[in-house]
N, C-alpha and C positions, 0 to 999 in steps of 0.2 A: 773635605770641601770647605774652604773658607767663606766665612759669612760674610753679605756685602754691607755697609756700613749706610743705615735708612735716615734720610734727613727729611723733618717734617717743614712743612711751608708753614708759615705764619698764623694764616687761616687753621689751618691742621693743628695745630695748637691749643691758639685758642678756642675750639669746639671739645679738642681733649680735657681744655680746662674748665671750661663749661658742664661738661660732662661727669665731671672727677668730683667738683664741686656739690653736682645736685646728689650724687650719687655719695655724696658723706652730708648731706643733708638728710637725705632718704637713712641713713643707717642711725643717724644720732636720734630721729624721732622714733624711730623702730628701739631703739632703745628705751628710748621717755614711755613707752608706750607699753614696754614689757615690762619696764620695773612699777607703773603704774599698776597692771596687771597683779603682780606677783602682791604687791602690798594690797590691793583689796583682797585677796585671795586671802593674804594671813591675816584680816580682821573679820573676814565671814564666822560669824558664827557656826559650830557644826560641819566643819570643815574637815571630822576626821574621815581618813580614811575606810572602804568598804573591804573586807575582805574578799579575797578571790575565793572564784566557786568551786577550783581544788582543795584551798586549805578548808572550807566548810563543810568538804566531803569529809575529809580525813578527819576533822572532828568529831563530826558523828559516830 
């Protein structure tokens, strides 16, 4: 079955571009936001890790 070839109207357009837009605004500050994250994270003090409470059995 051949695909039929979809043409957007003007308007149609510019709402995808509108769209496209916020929607790599929303990604870029989800990034600022994770790498903010990650860097307070490696300056917390005491920030090692807990052991899991299989490896604590098997220690015993």
């Amino acid at each position: 079955m051949a695909r039929r070839k979809v043409t957007l109207t003007d308007e149609q357009k510019r709402k995808n571009d509108e769209i496209l837009e916020r929607l790599e605004e929303e990604r870029e500050r989800l990034i600022e936001e994770t790498r903010a994250l990650q860097q307070a994270e490696r300056r917390r003090p005491g920030r090692k890790r807990r052991k899991k409470a299989a490896e604590e059995k098997q220690v015993e």
